[in-house]
C-alpha positions in Angstrom: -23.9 -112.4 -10.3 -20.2 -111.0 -11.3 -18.1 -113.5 -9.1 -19.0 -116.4 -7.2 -17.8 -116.6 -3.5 -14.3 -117.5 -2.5 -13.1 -121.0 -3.1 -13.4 -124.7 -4.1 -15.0 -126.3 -1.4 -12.4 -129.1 -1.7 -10.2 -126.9 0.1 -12.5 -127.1 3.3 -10.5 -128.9 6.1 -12.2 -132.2 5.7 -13.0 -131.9 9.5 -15.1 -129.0 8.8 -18.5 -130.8 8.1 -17.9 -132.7 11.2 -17.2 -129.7 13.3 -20.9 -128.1 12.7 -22.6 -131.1 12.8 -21.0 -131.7 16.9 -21.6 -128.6 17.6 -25.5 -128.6 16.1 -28.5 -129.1 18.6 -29.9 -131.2 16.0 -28.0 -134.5 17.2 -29.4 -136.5 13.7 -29.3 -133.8 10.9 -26.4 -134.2 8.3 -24.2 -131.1 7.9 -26.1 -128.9 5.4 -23.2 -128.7 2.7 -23.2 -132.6 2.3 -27.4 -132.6 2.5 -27.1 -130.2 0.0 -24.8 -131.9 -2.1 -26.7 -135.0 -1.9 -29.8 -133.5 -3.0 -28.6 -131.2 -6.0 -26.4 -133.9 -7.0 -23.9 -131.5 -8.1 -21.0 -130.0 -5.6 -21.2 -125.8 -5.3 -19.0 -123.7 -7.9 -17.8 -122.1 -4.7 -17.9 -122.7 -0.6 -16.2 -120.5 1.9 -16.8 -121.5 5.4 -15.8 -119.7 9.0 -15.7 -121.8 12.3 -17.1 -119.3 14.3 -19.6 -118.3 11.9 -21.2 -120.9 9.6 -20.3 -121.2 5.6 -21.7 -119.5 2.6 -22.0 -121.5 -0.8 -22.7 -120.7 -4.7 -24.6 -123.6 -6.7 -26.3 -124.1 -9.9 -27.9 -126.7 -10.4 -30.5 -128.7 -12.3 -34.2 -129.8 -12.0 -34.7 -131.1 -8.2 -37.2 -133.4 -7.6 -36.5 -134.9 -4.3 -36.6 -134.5 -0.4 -34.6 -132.5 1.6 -34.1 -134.4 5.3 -33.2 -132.7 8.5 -30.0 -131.0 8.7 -27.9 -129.8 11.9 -27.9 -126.3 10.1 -30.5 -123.5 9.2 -29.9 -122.7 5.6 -31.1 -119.6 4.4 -31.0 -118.7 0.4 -31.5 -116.6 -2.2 -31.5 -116.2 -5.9 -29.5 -113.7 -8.0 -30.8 -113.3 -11.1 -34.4 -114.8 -13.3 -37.9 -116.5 -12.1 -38.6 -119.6 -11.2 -41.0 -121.6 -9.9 -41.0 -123.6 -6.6 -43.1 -125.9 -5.0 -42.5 -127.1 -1.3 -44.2 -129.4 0.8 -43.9 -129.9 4.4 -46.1 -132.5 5.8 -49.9 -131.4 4.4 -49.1 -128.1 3.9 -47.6 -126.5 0.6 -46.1 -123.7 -0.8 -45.8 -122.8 -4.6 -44.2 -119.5 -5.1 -41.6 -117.9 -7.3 -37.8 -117.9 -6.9 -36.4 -114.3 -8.2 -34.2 -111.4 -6.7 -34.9 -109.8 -3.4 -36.7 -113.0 -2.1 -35.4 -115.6 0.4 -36.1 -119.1 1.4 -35.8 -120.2 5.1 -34.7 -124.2 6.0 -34.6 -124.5 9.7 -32.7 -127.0 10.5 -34.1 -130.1 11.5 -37.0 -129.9 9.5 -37.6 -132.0 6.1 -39.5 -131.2 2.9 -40.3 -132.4 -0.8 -39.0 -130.0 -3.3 -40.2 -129.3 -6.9 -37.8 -127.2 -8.9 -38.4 -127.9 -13.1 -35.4 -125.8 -14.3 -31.9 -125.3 -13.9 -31.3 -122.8 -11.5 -28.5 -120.4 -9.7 -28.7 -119.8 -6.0 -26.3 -118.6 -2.8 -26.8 -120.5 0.5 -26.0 -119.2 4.0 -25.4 -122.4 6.6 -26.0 -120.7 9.9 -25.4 -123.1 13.1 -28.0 -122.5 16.0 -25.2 -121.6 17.9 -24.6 -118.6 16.0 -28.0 -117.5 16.2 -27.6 -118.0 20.3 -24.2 -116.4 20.3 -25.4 -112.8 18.3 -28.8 -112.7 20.4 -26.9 -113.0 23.6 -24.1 -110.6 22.5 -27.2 -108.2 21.7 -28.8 -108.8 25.5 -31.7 -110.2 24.2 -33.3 -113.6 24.5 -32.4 -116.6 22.5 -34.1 -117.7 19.7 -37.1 -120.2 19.8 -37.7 -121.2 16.8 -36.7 -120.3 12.9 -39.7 -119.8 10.8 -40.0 -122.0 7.6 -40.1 -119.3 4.2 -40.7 -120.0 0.7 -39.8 -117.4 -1.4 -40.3 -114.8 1.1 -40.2 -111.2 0.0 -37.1 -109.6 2.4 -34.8 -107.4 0.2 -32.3 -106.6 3.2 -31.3 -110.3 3.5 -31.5 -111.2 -0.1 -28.9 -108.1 -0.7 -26.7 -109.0 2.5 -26.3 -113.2 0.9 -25.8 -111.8 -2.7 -22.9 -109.0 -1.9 -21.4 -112.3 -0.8 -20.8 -112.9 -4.2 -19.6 -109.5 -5.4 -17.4 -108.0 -2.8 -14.8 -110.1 -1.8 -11.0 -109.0 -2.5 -9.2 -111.9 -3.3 -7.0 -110.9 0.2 -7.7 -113.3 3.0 -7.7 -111.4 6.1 -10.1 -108.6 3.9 -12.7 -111.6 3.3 -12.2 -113.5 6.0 -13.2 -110.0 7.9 -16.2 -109.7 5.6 -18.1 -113.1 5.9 -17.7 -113.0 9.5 -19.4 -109.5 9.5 -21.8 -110.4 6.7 -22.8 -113.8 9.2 -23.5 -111.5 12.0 -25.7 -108.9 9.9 -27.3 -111.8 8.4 -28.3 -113.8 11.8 -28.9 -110.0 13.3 -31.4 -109.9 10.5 -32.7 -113.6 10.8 -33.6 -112.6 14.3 -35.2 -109.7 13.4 -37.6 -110.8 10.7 -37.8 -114.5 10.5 -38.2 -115.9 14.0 -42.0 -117.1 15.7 -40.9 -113.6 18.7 -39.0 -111.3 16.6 -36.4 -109.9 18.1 -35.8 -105.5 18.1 -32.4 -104.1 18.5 -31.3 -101.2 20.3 -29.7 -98.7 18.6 -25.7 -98.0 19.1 -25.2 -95.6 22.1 -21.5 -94.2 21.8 -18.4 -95.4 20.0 -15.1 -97.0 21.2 -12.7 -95.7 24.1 -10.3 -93.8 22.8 -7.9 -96.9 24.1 -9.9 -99.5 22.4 -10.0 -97.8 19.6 -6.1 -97.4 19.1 -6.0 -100.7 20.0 -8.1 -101.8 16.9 -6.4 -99.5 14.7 -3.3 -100.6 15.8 -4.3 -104.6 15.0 -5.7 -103.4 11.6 -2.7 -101.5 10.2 -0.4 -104.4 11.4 1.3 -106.6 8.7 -1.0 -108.6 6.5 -0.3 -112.2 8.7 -1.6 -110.3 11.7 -5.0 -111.4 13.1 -7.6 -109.4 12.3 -10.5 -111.6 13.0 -13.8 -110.2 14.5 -13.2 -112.4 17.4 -9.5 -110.8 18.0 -10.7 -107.4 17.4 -13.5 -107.6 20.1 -11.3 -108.9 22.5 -8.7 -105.9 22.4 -11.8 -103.7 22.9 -13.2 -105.9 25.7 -16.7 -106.3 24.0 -18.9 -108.9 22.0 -18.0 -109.0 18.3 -21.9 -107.7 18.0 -21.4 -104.4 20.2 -17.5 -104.1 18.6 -18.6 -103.3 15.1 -21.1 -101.3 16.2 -19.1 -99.2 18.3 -16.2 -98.9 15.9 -18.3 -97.9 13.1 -20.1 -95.3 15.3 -16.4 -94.2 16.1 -14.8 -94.1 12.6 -17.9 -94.1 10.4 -16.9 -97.1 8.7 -16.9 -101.2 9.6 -13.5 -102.8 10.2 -13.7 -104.3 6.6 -14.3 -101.1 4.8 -11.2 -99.9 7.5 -8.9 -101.9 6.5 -9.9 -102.3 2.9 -9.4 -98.5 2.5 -6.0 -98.9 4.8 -4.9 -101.4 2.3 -5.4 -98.8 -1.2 -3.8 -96.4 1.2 -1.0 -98.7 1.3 -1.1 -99.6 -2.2 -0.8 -96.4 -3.4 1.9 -95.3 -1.4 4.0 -98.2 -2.9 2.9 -97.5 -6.3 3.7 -93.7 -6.5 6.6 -93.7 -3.9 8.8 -97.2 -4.9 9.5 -99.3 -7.7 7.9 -101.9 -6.9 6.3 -104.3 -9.4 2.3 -104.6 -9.2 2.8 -108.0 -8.5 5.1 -107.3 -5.2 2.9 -104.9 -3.8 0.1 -107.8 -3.9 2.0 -110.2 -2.5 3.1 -107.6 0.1 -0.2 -106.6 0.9 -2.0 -110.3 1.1 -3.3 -110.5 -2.2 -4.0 -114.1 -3.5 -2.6 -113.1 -7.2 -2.3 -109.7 -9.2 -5.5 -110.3 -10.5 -7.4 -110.1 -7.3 -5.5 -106.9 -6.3 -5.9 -105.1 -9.4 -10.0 -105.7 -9.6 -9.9 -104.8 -5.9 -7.8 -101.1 -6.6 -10.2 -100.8 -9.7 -13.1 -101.7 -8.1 -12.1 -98.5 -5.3 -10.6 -96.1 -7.7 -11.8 -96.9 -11.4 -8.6 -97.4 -13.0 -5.6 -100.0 -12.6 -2.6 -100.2 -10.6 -0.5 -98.9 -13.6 -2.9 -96.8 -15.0 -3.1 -95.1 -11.6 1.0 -95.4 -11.0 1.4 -93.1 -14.7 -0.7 -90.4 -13.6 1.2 -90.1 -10.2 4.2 -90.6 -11.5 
């Protein structure tokens, strides 16, 4: 795995746990970061989290030999790279499989389990409140979910893919990956309900695109300055629609999702100010919400293959 999510999980508002565990239908389950923590004995190399979402953590870790008690959260992971062996028991039942690419394991919360892991291992996390689960099945007119099913190294390439570009897309601009892990939540619990619950759930597909109103509306929010809100949740409200039935509809209308919008707005905008002003490289990161030159120069390289001032010279 390249790059490991967004930030140290230090910089979480320390209210954060507390907010998913209150808002959790399991009244007595810890928040699953601090579970998590307590059980890998370790803290995550990275944690980004999203109140209206859930949070989305990078560990490695060493040998686990230990239970897991109920958490408020379900915690979905996967594994980026190697094989490994697992061994999880719930109750009288057991499940000894291997931990490797394209599989995932599924902790509903609530639930408890002994787990057997004899090496050192790397492994991204989705936290996922129940709420979020309720809130993307009602947005999608369909019924909420019963139960999550317990998996152990479960074969499932589309959500093993979804957790890991976690890891490997993100910009380094906040209001680009802020706009991303909320997405990325959504397509994961759209998937979750899909393929992982007791009555799985199937999805209609998108009828029609944005109003030509709601769509200048988005685009209008989007190409604002790089303070303006550009959440899901503000996007969907100009449009008068569910964050679910928003991205579909814009993508149907503009071919794209509002992240890969506005991250190809923003290297619009970047090149502009490189070929057309003076401007250092540093400036126009700043001035386009970069967190530092670094992020925007692996960000313009990862969409064009060459730098800012390589790409500046030839222009020029």
């Amino acid at each position: 795995m390249s790059k490991p999510i967004l930030r140290d999980p230090s910089e979480d508002p320390p209210a954060a746990s507390e907010a998913r565990q209150s808002n959790s239908p399991i009244a007595d389950g810890r928040p699953a970061d601090v579970e998590m923590a307590r059980v890998l004995k370790t803290a995550p190399l990275r944690m980004a989290s999203d109140p209206s979402s859930g949070a989305i953590a990078y560990w490695k870790h060493d040998p686990l030999h230990d239970v897991v008690e109920p958490m408020a959260d379900h915690v979905i992971m996967t594994y980026p790279a190697g094989s490994q062996r697992l061994e999880r028991r719930t109750g009288k039942s057991a499940a000894i499989t291997t931990a490797r690419p394209g599989v995932v394991t599924v902790i509903p919360a609530g639930s408890t389990s002994r787990w057997d892991i004899h090496q050192p291992m790397h492994v991204v996390q989705l936290y996922l409140p129940h709420r979020t689960l309720e809130r993307v099945a009602g947005e999608a007119g369909t019924a909420a979910p019963s139960d999550l099913l317990e998996r152990t190294g479960h074969p499932d390439l589309i959500t093993s893919r979804l957790l890991l570009s976690a890891a490997d897309v993100l910009e380094g601009s906040e209001a680009l990956d802020a706009l991303f892990r909320q997405q990325l939540t959504d397509l994961l619990a759209t998937r979750l309900l899909a393929a992982h619950t007791g009555s799985p759930t199937t999805f209609q597909p998108t009828m029609g695109g944005l109003s030509p109103t709601a769509l200048r509306r988005a685009v209008e929010r989007l190409r604002s300055d790089s303070d303006a809100d550009v959440s899901l949740a503000a996007l969907a409200s100009d449009a008068g629609l569910s964050r679910f039935h928003f991205c579909r509809a814009f993508k149907e209308s503009t071919g794209l999702s509002p992240h890969a919008w506005l991250r190809q707005h923003r290297l619009e905008q970047a090149m502009n100010m490189l070929r057309d002003t003076d401007a250092s490289v540093v400036s126009v990161a700043a001035a386009l919400g970069y967190a530092s030159q670094t992020a925007f120069a692996a960000a313009f390289r990862r969409l064009t293959g060459e730098t800012p001032s390589d790409w500046r010279r030839r222009f020029r």
